[in-house]
GUZARO-281756 format. One line per field, with one value per atom (N, C-alpha, C, CB): residue number from 1; residue in three letters; chain; atom name; z negated, y negated, x negated. Coordinates in Angstrom, 1 decimal. Glycine has a CB too. Layout:
num (NUM | ...)
residu (ala | ...)
chaine (A | ...)
atome (CA | ...)
Z (Z | ...)
Y (Y | ...)
X (X | ...)
***
This chain:
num (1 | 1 | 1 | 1 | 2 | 2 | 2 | 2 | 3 | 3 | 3 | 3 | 4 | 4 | 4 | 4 | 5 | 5 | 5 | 5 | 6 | 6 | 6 | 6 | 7 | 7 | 7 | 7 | 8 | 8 | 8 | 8 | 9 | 9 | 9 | 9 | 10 | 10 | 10 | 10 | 11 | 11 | 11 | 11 | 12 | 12 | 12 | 12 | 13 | 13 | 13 | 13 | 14 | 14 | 14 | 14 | 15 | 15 | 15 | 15 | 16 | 16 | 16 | 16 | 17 | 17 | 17 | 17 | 18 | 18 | 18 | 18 | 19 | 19 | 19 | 19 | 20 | 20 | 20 | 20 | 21 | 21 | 21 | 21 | 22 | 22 | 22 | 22 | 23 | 23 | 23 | 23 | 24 | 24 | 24 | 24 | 25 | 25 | 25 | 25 | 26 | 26 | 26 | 26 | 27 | 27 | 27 | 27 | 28 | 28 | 28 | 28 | 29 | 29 | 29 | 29 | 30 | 30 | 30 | 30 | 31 | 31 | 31 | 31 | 32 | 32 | 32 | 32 | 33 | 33 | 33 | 33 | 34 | 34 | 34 | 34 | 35 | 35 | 35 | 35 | 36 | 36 | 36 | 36 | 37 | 37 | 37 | 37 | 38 | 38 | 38 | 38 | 39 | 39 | 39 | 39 | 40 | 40 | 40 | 40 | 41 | 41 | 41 | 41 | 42 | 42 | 42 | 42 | 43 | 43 | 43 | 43 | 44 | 44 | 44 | 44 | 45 | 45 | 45 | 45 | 46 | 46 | 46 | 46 | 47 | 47 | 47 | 47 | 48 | 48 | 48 | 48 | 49 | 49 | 49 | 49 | 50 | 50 | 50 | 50 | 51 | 51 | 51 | 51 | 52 | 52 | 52 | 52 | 53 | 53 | 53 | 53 | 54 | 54 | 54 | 54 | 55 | 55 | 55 | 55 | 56 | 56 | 56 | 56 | 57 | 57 | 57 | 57 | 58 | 58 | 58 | 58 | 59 | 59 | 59 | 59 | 60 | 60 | 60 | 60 | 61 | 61 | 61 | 61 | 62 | 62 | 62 | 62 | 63 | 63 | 63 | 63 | 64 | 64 | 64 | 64 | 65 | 65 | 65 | 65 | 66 | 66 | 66 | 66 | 67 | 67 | 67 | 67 | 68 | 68 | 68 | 68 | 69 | 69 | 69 | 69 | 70 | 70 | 70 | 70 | 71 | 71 | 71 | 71 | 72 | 72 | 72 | 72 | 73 | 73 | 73 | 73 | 74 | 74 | 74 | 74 | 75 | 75 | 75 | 75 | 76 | 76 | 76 | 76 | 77 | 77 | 77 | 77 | 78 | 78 | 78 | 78 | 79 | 79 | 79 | 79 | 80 | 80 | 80 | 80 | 81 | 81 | 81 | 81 | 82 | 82 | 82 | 82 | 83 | 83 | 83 | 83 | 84 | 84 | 84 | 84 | 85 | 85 | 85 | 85 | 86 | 86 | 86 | 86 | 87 | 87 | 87 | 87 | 88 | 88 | 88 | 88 | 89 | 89 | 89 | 89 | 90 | 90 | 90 | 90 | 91 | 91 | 91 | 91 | 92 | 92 | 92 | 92 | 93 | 93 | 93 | 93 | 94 | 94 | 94 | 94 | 95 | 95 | 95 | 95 | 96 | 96 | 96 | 96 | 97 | 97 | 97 | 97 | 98 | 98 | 98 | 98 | 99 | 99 | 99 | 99 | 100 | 100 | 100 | 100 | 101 | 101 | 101 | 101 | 102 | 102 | 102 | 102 | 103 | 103 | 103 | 103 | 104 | 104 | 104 | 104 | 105 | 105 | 105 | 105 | 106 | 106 | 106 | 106 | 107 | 107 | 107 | 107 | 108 | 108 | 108 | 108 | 109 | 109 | 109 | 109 | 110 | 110 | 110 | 110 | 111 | 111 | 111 | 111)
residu (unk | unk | unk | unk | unk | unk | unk | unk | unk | unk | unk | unk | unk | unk | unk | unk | unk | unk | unk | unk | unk | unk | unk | unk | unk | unk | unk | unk | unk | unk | unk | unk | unk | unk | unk | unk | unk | unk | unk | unk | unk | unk | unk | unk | unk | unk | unk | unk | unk | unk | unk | unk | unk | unk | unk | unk | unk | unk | unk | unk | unk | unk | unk | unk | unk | unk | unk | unk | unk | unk | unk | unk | unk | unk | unk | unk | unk | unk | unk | unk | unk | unk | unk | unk | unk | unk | unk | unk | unk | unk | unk | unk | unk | unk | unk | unk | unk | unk | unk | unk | unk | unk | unk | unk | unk | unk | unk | unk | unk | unk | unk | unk | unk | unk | unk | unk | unk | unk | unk | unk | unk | unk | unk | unk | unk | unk | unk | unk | unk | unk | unk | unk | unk | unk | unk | unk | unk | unk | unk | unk | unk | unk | unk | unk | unk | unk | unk | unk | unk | unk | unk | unk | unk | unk | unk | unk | unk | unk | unk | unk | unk | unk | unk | unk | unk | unk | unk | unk | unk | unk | unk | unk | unk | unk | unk | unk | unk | unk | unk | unk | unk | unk | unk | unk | unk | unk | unk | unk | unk | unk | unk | unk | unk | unk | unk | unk | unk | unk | unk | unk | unk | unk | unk | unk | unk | unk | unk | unk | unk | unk | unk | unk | unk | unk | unk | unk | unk | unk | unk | unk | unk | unk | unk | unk | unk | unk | unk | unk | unk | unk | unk | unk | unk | unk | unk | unk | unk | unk | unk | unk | unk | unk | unk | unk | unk | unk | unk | unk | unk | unk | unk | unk | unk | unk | unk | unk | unk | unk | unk | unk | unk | unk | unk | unk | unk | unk | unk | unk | unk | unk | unk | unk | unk | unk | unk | unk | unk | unk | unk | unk | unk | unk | unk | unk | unk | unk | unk | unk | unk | unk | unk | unk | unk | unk | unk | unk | unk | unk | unk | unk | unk | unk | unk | unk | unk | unk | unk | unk | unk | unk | unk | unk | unk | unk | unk | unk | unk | unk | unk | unk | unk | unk | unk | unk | unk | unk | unk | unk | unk | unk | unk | unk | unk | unk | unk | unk | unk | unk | unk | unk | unk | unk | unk | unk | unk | unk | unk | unk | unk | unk | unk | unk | unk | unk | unk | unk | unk | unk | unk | unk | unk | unk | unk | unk | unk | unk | unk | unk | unk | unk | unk | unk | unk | unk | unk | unk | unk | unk | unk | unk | unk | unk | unk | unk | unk | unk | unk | unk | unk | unk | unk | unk | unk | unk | unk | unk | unk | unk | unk | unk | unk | unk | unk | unk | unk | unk | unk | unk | unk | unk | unk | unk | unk | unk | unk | unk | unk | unk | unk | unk | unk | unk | unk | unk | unk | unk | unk | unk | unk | unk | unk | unk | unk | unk | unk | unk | unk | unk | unk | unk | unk | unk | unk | unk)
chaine (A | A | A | A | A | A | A | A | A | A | A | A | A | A | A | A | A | A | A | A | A | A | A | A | A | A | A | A | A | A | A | A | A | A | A | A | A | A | A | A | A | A | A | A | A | A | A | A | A | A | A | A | A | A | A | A | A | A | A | A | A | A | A | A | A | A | A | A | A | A | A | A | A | A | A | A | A | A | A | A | A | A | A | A | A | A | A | A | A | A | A | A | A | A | A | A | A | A | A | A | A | A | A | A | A | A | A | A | A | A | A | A | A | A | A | A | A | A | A | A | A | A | A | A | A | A | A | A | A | A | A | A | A | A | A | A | A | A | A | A | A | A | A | A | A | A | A | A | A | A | A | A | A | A | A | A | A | A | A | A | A | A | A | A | A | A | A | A | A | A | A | A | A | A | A | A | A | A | A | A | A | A | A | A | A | A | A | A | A | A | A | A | A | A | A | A | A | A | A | A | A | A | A | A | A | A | A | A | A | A | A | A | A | A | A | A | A | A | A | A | A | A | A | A | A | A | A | A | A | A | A | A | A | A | A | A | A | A | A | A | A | A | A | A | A | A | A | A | A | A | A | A | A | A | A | A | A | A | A | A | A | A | A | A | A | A | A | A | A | A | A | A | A | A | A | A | A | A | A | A | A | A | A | A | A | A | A | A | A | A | A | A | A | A | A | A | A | A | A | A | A | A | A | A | A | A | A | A | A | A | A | A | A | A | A | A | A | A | A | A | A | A | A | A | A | A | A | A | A | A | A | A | A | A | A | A | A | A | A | A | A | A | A | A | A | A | A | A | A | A | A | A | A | A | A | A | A | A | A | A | A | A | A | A | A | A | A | A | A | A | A | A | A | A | A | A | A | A | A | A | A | A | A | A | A | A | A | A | A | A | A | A | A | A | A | A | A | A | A | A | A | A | A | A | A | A | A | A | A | A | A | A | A | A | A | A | A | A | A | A | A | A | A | A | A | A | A | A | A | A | A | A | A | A | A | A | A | A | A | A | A | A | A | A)
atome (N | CA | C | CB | N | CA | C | CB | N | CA | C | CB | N | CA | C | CB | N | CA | C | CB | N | CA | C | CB | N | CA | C | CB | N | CA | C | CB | N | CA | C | CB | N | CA | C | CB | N | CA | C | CB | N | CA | C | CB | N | CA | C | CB | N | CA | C | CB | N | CA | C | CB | N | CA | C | CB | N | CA | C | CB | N | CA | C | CB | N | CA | C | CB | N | CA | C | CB | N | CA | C | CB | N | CA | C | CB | N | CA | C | CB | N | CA | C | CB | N | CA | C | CB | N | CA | C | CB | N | CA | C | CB | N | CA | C | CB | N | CA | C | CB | N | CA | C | CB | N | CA | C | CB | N | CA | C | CB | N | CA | C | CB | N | CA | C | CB | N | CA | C | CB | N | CA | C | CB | N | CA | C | CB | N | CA | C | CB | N | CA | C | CB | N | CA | C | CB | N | CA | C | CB | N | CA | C | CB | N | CA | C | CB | N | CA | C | CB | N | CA | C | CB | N | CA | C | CB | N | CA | C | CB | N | CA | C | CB | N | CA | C | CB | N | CA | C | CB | N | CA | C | CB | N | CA | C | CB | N | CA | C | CB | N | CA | C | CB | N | CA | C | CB | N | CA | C | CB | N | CA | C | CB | N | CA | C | CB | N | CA | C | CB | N | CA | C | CB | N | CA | C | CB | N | CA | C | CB | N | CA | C | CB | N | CA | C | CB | N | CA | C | CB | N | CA | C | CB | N | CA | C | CB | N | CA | C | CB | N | CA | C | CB | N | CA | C | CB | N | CA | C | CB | N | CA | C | CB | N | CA | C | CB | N | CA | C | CB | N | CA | C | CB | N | CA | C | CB | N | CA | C | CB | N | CA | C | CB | N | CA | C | CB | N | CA | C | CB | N | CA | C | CB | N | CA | C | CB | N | CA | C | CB | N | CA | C | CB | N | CA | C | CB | N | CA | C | CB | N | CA | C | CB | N | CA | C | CB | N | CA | C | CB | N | CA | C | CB | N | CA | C | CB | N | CA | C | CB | N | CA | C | CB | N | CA | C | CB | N | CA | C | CB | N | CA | C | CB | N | CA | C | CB | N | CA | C | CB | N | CA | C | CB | N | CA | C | CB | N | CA | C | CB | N | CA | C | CB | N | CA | C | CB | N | CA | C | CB | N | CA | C | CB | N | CA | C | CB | N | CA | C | CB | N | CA | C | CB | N | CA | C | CB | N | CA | C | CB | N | CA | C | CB)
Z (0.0 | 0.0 | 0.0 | -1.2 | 0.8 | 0.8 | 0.0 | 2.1 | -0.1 | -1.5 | -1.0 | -2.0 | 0.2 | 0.8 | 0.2 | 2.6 | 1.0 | 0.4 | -1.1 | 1.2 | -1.9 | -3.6 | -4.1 | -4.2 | -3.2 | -3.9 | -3.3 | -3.3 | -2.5 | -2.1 | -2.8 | -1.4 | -3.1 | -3.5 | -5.2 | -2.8 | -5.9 | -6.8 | -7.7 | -6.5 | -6.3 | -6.5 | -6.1 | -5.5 | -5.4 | -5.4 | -6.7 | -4.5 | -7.1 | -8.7 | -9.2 | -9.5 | -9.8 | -10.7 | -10.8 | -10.5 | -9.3 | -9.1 | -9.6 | -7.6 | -9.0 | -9.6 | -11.2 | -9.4 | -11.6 | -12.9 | -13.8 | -13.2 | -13.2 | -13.8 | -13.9 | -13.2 | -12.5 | -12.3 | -12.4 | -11.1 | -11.9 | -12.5 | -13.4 | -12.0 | -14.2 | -15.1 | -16.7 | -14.6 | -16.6 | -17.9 | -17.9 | -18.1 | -16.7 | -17.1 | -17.4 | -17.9 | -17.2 | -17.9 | -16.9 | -17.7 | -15.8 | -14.2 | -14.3 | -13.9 | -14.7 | -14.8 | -13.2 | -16.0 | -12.7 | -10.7 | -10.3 | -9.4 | -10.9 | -10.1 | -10.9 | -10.3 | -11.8 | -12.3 | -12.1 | -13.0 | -12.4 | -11.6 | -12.9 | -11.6 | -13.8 | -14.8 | -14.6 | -16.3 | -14.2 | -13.6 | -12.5 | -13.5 | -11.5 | -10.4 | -10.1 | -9.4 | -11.5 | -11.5 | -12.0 | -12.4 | -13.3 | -14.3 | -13.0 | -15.7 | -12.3 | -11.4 | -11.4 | -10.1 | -10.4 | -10.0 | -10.9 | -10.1 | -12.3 | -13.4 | -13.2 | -15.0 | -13.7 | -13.6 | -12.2 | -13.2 | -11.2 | -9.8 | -9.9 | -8.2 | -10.1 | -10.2 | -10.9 | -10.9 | -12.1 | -12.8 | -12.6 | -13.7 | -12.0 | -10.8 | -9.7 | -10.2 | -9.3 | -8.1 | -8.7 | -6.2 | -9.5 | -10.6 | -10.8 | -12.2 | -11.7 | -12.1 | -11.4 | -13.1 | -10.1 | -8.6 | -7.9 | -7.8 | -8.0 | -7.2 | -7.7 | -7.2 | -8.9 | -9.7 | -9.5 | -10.9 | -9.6 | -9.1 | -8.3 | -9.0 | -7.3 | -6.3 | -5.5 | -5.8 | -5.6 | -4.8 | -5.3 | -5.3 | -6.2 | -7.2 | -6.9 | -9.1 | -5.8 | -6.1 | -7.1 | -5.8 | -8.1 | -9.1 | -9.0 | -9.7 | -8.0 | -7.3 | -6.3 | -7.2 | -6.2 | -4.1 | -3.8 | -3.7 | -2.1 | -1.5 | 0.0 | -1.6 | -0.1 | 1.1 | 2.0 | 1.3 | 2.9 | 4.3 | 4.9 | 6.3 | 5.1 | 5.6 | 5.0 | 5.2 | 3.4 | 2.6 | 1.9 | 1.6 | 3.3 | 2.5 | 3.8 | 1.2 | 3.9 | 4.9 | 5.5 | 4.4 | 4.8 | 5.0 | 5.1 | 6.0 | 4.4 | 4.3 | 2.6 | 4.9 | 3.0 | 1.6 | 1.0 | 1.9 | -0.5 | -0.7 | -2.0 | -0.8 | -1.4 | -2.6 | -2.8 | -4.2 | -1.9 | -2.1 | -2.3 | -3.9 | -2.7 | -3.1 | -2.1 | -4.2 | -2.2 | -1.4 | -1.5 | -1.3 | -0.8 | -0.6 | -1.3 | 0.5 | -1.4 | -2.2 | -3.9 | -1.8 | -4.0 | -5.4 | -6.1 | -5.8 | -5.4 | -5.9 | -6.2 | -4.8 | -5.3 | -5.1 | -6.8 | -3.0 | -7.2 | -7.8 | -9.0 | -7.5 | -9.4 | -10.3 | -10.6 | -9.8 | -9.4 | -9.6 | -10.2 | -7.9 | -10.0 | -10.1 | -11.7 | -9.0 | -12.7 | -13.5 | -14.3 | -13.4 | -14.3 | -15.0 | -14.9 | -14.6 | -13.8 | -14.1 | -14.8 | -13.2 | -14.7 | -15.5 | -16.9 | -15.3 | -17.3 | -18.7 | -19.3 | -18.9 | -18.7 | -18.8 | -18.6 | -18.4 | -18.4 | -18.8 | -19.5 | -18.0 | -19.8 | -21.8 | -22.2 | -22.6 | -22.2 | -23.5 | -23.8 | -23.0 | -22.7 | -22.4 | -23.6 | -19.8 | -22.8 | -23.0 | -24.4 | -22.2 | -25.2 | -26.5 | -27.2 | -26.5 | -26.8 | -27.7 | -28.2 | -26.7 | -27.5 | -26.8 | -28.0 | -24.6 | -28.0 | -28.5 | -30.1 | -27.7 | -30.8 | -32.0 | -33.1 | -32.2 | -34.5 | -35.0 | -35.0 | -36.2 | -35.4 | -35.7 | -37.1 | -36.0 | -37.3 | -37.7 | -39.0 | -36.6 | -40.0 | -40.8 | -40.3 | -42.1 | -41.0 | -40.5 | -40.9 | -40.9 | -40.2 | -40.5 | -40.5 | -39.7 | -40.2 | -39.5 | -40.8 | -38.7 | -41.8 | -43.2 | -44.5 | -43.9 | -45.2 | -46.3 | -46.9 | -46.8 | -47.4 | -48.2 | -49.3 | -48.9 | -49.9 | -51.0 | -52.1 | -51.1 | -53.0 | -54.5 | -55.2 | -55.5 | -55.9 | -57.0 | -57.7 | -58.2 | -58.1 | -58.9 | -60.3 | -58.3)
Y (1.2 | 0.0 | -1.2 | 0.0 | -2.1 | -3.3 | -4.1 | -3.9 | -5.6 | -6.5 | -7.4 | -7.6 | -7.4 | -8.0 | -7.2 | -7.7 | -5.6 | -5.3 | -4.7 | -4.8 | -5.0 | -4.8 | -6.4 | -4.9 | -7.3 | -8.8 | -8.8 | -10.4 | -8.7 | -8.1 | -7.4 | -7.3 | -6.5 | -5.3 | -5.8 | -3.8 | -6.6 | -7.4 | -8.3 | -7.7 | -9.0 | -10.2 | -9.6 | -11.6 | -9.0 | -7.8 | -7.2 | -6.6 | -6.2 | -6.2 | -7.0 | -5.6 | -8.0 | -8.9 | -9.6 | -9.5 | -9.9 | -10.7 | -9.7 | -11.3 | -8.2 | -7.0 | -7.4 | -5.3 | -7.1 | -7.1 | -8.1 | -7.2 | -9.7 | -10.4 | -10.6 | -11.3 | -10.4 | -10.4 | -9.1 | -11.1 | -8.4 | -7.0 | -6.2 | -6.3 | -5.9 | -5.5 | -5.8 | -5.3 | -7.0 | -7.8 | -8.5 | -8.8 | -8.7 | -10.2 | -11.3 | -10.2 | -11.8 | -13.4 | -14.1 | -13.7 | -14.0 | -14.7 | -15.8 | -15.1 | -16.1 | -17.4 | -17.8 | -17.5 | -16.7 | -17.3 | -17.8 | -15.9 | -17.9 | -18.2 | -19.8 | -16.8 | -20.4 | -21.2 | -22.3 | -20.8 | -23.5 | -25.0 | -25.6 | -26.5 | -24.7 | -25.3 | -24.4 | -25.4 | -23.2 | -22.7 | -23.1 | -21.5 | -23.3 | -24.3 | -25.3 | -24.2 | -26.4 | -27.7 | -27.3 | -28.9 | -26.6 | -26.2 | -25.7 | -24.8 | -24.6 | -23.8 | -24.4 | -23.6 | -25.9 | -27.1 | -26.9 | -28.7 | -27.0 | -27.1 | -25.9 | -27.1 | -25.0 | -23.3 | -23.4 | -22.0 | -23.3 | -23.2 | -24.0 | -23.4 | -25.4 | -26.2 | -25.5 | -27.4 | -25.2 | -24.4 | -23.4 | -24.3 | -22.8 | -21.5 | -21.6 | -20.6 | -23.2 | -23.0 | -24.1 | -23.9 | -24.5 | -24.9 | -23.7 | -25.5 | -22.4 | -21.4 | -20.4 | -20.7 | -20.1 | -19.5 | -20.0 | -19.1 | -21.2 | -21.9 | -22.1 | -23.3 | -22.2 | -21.9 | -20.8 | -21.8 | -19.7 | -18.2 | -17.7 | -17.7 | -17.8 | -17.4 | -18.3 | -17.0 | -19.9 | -21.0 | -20.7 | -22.7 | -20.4 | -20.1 | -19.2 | -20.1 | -17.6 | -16.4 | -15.4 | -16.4 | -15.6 | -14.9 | -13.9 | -15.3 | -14.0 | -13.3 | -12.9 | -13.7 | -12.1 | -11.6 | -10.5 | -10.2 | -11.2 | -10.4 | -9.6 | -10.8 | -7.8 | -7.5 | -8.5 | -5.7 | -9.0 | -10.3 | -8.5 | -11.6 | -7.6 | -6.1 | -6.3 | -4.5 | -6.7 | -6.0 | -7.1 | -5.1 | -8.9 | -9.9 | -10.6 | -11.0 | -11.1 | -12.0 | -12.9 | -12.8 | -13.8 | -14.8 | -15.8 | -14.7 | -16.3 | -17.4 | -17.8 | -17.7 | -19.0 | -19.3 | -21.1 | -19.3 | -21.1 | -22.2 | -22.7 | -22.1 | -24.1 | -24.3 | -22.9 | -24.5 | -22.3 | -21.2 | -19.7 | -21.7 | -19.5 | -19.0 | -18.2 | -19.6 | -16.5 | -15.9 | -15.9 | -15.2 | -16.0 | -16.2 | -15.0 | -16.5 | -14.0 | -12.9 | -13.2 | -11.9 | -13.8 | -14.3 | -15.0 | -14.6 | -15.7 | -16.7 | -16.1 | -17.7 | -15.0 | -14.1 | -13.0 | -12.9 | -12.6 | -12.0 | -12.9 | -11.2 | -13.7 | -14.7 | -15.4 | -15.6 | -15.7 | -15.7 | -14.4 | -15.9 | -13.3 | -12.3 | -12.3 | -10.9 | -12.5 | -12.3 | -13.1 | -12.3 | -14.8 | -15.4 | -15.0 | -17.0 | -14.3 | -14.1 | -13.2 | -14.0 | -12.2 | -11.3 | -11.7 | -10.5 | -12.4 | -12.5 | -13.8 | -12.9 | -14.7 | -15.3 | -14.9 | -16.1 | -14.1 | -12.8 | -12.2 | -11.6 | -11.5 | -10.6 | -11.1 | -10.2 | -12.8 | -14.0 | -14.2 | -15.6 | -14.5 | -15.2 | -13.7 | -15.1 | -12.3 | -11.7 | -11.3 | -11.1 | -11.0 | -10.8 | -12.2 | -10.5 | -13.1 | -14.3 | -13.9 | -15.6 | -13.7 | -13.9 | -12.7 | -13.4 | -11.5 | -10.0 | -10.2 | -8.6 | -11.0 | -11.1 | -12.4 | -10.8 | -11.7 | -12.1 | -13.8 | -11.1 | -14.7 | -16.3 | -15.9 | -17.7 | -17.2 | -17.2 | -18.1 | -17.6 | -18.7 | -19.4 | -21.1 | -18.9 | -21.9 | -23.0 | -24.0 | -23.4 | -24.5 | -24.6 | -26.5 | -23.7 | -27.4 | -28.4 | -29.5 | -28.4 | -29.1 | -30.3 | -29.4 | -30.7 | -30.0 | -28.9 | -28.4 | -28.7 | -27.5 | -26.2 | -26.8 | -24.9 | -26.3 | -26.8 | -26.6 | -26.3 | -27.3 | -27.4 | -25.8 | -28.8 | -25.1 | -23.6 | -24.5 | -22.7 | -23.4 | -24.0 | -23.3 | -23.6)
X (-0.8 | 0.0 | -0.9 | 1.0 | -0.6 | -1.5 | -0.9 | -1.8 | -2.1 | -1.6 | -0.4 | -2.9 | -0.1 | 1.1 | 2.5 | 1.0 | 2.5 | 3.4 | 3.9 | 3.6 | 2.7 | 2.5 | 3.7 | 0.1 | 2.8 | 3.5 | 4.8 | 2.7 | 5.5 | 6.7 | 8.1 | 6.2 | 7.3 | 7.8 | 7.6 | 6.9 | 6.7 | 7.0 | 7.9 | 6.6 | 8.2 | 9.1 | 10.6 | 8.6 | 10.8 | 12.0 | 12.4 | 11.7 | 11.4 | 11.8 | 11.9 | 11.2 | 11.6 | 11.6 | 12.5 | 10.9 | 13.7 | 14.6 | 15.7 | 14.6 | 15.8 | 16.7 | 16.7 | 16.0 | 15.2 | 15.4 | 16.6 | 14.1 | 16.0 | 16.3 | 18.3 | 15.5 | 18.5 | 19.9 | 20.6 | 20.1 | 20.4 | 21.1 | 20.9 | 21.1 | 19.7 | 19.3 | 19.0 | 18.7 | 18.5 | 18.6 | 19.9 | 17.4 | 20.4 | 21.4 | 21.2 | 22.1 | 20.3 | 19.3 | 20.1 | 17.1 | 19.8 | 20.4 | 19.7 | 22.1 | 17.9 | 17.4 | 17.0 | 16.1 | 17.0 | 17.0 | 18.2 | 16.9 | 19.0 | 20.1 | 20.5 | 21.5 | 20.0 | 19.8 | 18.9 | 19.9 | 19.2 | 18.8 | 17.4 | 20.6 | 17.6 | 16.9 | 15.7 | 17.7 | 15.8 | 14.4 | 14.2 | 14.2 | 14.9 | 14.0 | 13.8 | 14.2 | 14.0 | 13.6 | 12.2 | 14.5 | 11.8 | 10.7 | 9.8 | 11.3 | 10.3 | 9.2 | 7.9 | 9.7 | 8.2 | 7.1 | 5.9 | 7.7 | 6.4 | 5.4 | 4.5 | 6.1 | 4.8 | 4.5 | 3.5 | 6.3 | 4.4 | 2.9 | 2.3 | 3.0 | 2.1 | 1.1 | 0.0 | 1.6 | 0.3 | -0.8 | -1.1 | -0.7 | -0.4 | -1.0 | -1.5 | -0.2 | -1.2 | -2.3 | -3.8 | -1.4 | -3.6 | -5.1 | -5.7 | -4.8 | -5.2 | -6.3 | -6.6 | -6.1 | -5.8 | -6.3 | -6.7 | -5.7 | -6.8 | -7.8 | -9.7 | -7.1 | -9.3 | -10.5 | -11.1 | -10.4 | -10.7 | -11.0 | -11.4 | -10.4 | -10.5 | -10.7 | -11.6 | -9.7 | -11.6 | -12.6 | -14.1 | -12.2 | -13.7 | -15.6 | -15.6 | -16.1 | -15.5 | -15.8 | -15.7 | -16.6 | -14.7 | -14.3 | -13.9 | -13.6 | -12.6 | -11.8 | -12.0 | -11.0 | -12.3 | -12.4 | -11.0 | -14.4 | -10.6 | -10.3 | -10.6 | -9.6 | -10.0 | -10.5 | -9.3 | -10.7 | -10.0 | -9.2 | -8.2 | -11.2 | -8.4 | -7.6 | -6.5 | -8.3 | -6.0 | -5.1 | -4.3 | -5.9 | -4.7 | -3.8 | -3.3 | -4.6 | -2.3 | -1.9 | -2.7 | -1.1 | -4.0 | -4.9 | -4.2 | -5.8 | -2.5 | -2.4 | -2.8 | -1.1 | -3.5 | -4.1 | -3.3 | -6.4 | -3.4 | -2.9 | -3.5 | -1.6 | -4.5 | -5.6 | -6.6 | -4.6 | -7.0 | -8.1 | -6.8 | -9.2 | -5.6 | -5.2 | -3.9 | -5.2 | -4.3 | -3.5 | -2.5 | -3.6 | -1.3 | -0.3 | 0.6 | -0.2 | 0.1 | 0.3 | 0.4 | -0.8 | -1.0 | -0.8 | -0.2 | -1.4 | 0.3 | 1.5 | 2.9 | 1.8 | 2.9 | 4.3 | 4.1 | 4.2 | 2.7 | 2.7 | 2.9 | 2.0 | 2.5 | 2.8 | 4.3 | 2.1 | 4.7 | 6.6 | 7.4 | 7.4 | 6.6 | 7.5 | 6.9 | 7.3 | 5.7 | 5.3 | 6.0 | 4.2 | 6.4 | 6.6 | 9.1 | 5.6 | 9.1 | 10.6 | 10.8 | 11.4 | 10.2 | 10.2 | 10.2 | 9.3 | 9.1 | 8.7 | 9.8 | 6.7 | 10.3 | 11.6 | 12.2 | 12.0 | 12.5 | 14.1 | 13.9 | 14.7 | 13.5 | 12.9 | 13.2 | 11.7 | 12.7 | 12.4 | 13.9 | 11.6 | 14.7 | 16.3 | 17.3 | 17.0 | 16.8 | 17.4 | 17.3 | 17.3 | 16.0 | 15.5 | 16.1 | 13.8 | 16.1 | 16.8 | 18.2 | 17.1 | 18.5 | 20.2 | 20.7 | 20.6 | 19.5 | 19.9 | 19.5 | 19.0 | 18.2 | 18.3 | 18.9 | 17.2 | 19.5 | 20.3 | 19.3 | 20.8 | 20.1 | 19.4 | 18.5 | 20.8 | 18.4 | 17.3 | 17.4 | 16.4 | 17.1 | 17.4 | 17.2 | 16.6 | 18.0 | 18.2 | 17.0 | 19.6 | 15.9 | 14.9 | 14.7 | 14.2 | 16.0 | 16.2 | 16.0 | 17.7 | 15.7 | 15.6 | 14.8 | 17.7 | 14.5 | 14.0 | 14.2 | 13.5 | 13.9 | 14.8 | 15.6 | 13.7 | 16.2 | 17.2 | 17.0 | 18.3 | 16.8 | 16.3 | 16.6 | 17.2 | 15.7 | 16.1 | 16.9 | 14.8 | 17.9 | 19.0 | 18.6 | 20.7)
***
């Protein structure tokens, strides 16, 4: 399997996961694709680092060769799929444990 169809086949799960499986549905939502901008920005800062400095190597056989800021176009795909995932757990594990104590003022005098 090449790194094309690994990143692919990635972001497919990830989108399943999110929407049919967890139920988060944070793709289908405006407040993750206003935020996104933030997120790649900084993914294309620390792949660019990487992979611009020779950190990272790829075989040119097993990637598309479109690059963005030094950075394969694949990697980016694998990175979207990394951070929806891990914002769906988060959404979903929230959502699933009980609250938490009310932490908004300070505690209340021992009686």
């Amino acid at each position: 399997m090449t790194y094309t169809a690994a990143a692919g086949l990635g972001v497919l799960v990830a989108v399943l996961i999110d929407v049919f499986v967890l139920r988060s549905r944070i793709v289908l939502g405006r407040v993750f694709w206003c935020t996104y901008p933030i997120i790649f920005g900084f993914q294309l800062l620390s792949n660019g680092v990487l992979t611009g400095r020779g950190v990272v190597l790829y075989n040119p056989d097993d990637i598309l060769g479109i690059r963005l800021v030094y950075a394969p176009i694949e990697d980016l795909a694998f990175g979207f799929a990394l951070i929806v995932v891990t914002l769906s757990l988060w959404v979903r594990l929230s959502a699933a444990s009980p609250p938490g104590p009310d932490r908004s003022g300070p505690p209340a005098p021992p009686r």
